[in-house]
Every structure is written in C-alpha cells, then in structure tokens.
N, C-alpha and C positions, 0 to 999 in steps of 0.2 A: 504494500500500500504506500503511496506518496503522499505528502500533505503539502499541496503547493497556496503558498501565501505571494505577494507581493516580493516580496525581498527575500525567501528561501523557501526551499525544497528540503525536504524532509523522507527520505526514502525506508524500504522496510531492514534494510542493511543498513541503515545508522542506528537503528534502537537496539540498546543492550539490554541486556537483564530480564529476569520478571520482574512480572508485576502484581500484589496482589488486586484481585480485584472482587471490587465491593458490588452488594444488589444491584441488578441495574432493573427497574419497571419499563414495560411498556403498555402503553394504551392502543389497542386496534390491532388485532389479532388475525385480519384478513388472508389477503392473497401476499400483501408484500408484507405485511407485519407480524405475519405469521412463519413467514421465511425467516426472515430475522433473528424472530424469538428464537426458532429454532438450532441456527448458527451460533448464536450466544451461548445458547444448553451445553449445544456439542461442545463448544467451547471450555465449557469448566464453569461458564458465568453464572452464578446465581440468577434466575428472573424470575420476579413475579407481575403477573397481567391482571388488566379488564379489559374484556369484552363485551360488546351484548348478547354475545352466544358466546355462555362459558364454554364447551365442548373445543372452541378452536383455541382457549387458554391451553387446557389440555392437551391437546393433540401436538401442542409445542412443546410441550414439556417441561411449560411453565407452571409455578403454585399460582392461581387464581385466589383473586381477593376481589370483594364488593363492589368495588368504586373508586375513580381516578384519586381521592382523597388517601384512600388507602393505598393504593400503588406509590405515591409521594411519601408516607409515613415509611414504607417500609425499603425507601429506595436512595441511593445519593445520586442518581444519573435516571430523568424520565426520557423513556423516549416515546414519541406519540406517531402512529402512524394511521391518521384519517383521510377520509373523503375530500373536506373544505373546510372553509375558516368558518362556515355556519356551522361545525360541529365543532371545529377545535376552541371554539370561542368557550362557549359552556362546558368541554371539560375542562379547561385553564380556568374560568374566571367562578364556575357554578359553585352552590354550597358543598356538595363532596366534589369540588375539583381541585385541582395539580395545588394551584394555591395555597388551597382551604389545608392539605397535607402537607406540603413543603415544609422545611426547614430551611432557616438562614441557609448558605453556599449552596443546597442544592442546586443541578441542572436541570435545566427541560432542554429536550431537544427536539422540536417539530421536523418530522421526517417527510410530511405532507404536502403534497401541493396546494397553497392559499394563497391569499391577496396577500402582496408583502404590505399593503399599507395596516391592516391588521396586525401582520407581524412583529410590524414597529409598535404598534400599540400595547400588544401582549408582553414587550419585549420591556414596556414603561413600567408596563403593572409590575410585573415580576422583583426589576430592579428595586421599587420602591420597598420590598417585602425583602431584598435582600439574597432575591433566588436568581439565579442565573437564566437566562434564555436566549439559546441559539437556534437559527433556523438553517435547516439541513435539507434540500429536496435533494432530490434522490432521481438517478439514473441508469438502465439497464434491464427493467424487467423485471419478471417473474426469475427468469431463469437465472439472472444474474444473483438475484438477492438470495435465490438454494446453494447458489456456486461458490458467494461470498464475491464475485465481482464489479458490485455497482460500485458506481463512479455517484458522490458526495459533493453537495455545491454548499458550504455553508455562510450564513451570516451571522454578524455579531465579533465578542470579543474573541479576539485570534488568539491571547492566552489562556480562552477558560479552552476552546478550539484545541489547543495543542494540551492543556493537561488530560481532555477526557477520549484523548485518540484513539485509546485504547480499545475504548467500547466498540471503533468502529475498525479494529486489526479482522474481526472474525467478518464482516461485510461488506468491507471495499475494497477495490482496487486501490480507486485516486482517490483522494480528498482535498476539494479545493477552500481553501479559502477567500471568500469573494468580496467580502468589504463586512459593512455597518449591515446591521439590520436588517432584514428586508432583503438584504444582497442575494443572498441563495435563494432566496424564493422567487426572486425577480430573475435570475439567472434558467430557473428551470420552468418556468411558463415562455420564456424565451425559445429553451429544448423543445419543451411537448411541441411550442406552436411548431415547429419544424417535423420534429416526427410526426403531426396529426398529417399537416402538407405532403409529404413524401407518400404516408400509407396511405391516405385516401384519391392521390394522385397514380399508385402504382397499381393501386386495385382496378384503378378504372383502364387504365394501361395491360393488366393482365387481362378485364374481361376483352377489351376490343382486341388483345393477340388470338385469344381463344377462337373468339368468330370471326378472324380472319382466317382459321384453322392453321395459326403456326405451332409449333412445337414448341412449348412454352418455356423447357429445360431450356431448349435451347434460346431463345428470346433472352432470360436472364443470364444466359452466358453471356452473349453478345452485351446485354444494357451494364450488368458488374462489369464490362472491362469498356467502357463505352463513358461519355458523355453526363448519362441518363442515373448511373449510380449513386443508392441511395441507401439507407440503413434497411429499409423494408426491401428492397430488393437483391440485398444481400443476406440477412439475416432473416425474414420472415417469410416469405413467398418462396424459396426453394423446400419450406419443407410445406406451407398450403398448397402449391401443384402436386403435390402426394398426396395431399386429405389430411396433413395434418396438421392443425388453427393454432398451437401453442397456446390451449386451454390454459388457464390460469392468471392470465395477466389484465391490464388495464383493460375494464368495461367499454361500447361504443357510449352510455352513457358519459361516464369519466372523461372520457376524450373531448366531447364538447365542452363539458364543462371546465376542462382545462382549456380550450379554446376561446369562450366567452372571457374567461379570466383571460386570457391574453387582450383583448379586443379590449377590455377595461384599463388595464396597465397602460398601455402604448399608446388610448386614447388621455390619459392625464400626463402622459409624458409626450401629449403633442405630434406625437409620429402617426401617419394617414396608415388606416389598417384597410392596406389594396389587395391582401392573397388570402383573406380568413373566411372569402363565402364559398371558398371551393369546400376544406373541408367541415364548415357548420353546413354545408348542405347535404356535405355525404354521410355525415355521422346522422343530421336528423332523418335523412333517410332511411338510414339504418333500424335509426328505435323508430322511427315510424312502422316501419315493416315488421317491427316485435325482435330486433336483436340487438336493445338496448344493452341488458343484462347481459349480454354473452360479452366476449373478449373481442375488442378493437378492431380486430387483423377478418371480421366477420363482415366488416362495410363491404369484404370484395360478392360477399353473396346477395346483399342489399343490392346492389349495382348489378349483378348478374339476375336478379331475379325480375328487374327494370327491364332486361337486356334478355328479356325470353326464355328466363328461369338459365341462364348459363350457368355451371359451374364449372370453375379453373382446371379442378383436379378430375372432371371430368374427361373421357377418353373420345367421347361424340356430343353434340353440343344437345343439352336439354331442352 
C-alpha cells in the first residue's frame, strides 16, 4: 500500500514493525463494507458492526452490537461504509450515533460516497467534541475490496491520515491523501462521474457490436489496444460477453445517485455539467426497466432490451 500526500510517499516497504492494533467498528455491512469487515477479521483486527440486517455483521465475522453509539463506545477507529450523506448524516449526528458514542481522539472514517459539503460539516461537528473525522471514498469495486486492493482518496488531517494507516494495510493498494475536508469525497464523485461515463457508454457500444453481428471478444480486443479504452472495457465487459455481471458490486440505482451528486458538486463549483445526460439517462433506464437493485454493469441489458431484447453474451441476437 502507498500513502501518497503532497510532499511524500509513503510505500509498504518503508513501515517497520508491528503494530498493535486496537477495535476498529464499522457501520454498513453491505457489498463493500462487508468486504472490509471481512479483511480486517482475516487480518487479526478486532471489529465490531451495525447493520440493519445483523446476519451480514455476522457473516463478516464481526461481534454485532445495537447501534452506531455503541460501535463508537466500543471502538478507537469508526469506519462507516453507507449509501449517502442522507444516511451518514443520522448515524454521525443521531441520539445512538458515532457522536453520541465517541470519545475525545476517536476516529470516524467515512468510506462513502457523499456531498463533501456535508462532509465539511460533519467534519465541524466532530472536531468541536474532540473526535476526529476523515473522509475516505473508496475505489475499485467489489472485487477489489475481497482482494484488499482498493485504491483510498482521503480528506482531512494528513497526520491523524498517517497514524491510523494501518486500518487501511489489510484494504488498499494506494492511499491518497487529497487535501482538507471534503477533498476525498470530492475526488471520488469526480471517479464514479467517469466510471458511470465509460460503463454506460460501452454498454451501449457493446449492444450496437452485437447487432452489427461482430465478434464481441474480438471488438474488445481491438477497443483495449485502440483509442476507445476504458476501465469497463477492460475490466468489466470481457467477463459480461461470457454471462458473467460481476454480481456484487455498485447498484444501477447507486450509480445515478452518485451521478446526480456529481451534477450538484460541479454545479457550485461553477463548471457547465455537458457529458452527465448520457449516463443519468442510461442508468434511469435501467431502474426504469426494474434493474435498479441489480449491479451497475446490468444498464448493458437495459439498452439491449431497448434494442430488441439483445443480449451481449448472447450467441444469436434475441
């Protein structure tokens, strides 16, 4: 893992020694915080969770306790992995929230994608109480986060950053440090808005190869060494032209709403949002069609089913 700041690099070959390490809680137990938790377990690291379905505390092999209150009493490092800052609001600020459990030095670490202006705000409360909060989104996927190689954007102070690195040895690759507040969350609605771009640009690129009846292997041969090269077309679409969607990861729901969140950002920072109706129109189409709740990488069936029921991984056209 690296932990690149402004003025240094920090590689996994410069840290000596152990380390002991204390509780760490985490809030949100899902697809990516449920990976997490998991790494940590394996790890050696003490965790304990909430969820709203305790079963996926469990299944991580974490100790389950009642409420974010409780995860803060029993932890000196939270990490919180939700939906939006319309949730992450109320477990930080609510009566059993992060807060209401915290002690002085505590950390939160929001692993979420949210409004960084929220962020900043969370980031007030906290300090005034004496707790620490860093914002952390998060890069890589599903599959990156079981592998332990997502790639870390975080905001906030770069030394509470570098003492609590450790939590994130069993999770990332890279860890960036991005500035003040708000900086890593601002850095990774910047990401999604580009990964939304690419997937729902290449799905619509895969269904029109389909019915032009090219050889789709081949198609992504040619676009990976070509021009056209993109993350979904390197890493996602060679295993969907096999039939397989890389269940587990970001909802087509999620996506927009990480989308909209962009369109919010860049409209208060003045910058004209000219590329965001391609994909808010392929993701609504998506949950329009009813594959809100599936995984992201499913807009290319949403578009093929526009497109005379096509499917990619199809051998003859539907």
């Amino acid at each position: 893992m690296s932990v690149t700041a402004p003025s240094r690099s920090v590689d996994r070959a410069q840290r000596g020694g152990a380390m002991s390490k204390p509780t760490v809680g985490m809030v949100g137990l899902g697809n990516m915080g449920g990976r997490m938790a998991r790494r940590l377990v394996d790890a050696g690291v003490p965790v304990v969770g909430f969820d709203a379905q305790r079963a996926r505390v469990e299944a991580a092999g974490a100790k389950p306790v009642g409420d974010p209150a409780e995860v803060a009493r029993a932890a000196e490092v939270i990490l919180m992995s939700l939906p939006d800052s319309h949730v992450v609001e109320p477990v930080v600020r609510g009566p059993d929230g992060l807060l209401a459990g915290a002690s002085a030095g505590a950390t939160i670490v929001d692993l979420s994608t949210a409004a960084p202006s929220s962020t900043v705000a969370l980031h007030a409360e906290a300090k005034k109480v004496g707790v620490r909060y860093l914002d952390a989104g998060i890069s890589g996927g599903a599959a990156a986060a079981e592998k332990g190689t997502l790639t870390i954007m975080a905001g906030g102070d770069a030394a509470v950053l570098d003492e609590i690195r450790w939590v994130f040895e069993p999770l990332a690759a890279h860890v960036h440090h991005m500035g003040a507040s708000g900086a890593g969350h601002t850095a990774k609605l910047l990401n999604n808005f580009l990964n939304a771009v690419s997937l729902a640009a290449s799905a619509e690129v895969m269904v029109a190869g389909r019915r032009a009846g090219l050889d789709l292997a081949q198609l992504l041969e040619v676009i990976n060494s070509s021009s056209g090269v993109n993350f979904a077309t390197l890493n996602r679409f060679p295993h969907i032209v096999q039939g397989d969607y890389l269940e587990g990861g970001l909802t087509g729901r999620l996506m927009t709403k990480d989308v909209a969140l962009y369109v919010d950002l860049i409209g208060k920072l003045g910058v004209p949002s000219l590329n965001a109706a391609g994909p808010l129109a392929s993701f609504g189409l998506a949950e329009s069609l009813g594959y809100g709740d599936q995984i992201s990488n499913r807009v290319v069936d949403a578009i093929g089913d526009v497109a005379g029921g096509t499917r990619v991984h199809d051998t003859t056209e539907g």
